[in-house]
Structures are given as C-alpha cells and as structure tokens.
N, C-alpha and C positions, 0 to 999 in steps of 0.2 A: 245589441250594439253590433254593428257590421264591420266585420275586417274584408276588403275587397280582396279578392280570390280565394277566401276561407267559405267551405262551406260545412255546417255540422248535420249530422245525421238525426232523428229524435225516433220519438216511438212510434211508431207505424211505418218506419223504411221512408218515410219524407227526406228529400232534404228541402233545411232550409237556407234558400239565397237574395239577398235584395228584399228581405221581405215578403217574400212569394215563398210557394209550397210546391216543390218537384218531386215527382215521386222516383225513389231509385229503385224500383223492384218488389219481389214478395222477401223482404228478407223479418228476422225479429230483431229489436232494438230492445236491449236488456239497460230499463229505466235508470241503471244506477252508473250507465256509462255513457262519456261522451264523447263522439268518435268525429273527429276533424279532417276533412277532407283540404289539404292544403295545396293541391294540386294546379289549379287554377292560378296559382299564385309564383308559378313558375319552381317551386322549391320539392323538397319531397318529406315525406313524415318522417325518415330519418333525421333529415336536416332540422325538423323542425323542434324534434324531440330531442335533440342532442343544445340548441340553442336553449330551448327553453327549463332546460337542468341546470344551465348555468345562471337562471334565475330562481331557483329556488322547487320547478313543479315538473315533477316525476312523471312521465305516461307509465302505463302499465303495458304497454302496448305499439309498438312502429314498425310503418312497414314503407314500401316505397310509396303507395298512395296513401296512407293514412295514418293517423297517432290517435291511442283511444286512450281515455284516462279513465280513473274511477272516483266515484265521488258516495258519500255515506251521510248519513244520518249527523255522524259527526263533524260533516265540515260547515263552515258557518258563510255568511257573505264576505265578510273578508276574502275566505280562499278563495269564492268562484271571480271575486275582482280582482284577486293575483291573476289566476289564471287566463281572464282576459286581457290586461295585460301584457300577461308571460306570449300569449299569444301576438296580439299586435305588437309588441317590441319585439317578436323573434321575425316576425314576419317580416318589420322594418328592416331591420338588420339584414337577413338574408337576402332581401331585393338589390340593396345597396351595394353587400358586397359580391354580387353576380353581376350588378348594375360595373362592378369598379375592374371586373374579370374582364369585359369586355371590351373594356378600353385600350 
C-alpha cells in the first residue's frame, strides 16, 4: 500500500518507493524492524511518531529523518493494518495542518 512521500527501508538497505526498488547504501536492515522514511512528505519522524501515538502505535525509535518501529512474532495483521493506517492518517493530518500554517 503506498502513502506518497513515505518511503520504508527493508532488508538489504533497499528502499521501497512507487513500487520500485532504490538502493540506499551498504547499510543492514534488522528483519524485525520497520523504519520509515517520512521525509519526502515534507514532515519529520518526530512529527510523525508523536502523531501517530495519539493513535494508538508506539515507535521505538525517532529521529528527524526517520521513525523505526519493531514488530514480533506476536503481532498479528490487525497490528500491521493499524499501523498503516496510523501511518497514512498521521501523515494526512500533518500535511493539512502545515498545509493550514501557511496560509
């Protein structure tokens, strides 16, 4: 599912955007985490990670370019459909009200 200006990180240091496969470097990508590049999207992983608490889903992780979560054995599809979600509606949300800053 694509949220335009999010991009996530997978295992091999890819990211993935639009469906396509960019490489971001030699870095390692530890399986059991998901790390969101919300940059693009004009916001920062603070912003994003602070929105997206007030829906229910914790990072373990923010910083100004990125928000990284962790996910386990225990979480089911339900969670990763919050968290997408938790993602497109923070990401909603924050466009809007930078969108409403500028007026």
């Amino acid at each position: 599912r694509e949220i335009p200006g999010i991009d996530i990180v997978t295992q091999g240091g890819e990211r993935v955007r639009r469906g396509e496969r960019e490489h971001t470097g030699s870095i390692t990508v530890d399986p059991t985490r998901v790390t969101i590049l919300p940059t693009k999207s004009g916001i920062t992983g603070y912003e994003l990670a602070k929105e997206m608490e007030k829906m229910g889903v914790f990072c373990e992780l923010s910083s100004e370019s990125h928000v990284v979560l962790a996910l386990s054995i225990g979480n089911t599809y339900a969670d990763v459909d919050l968290l997408i979600r938790a993602v497109r509606d923070s990401v909603t949300i924050l466009r809007r009200e930078k969108l409403a800053e500028t007026k």
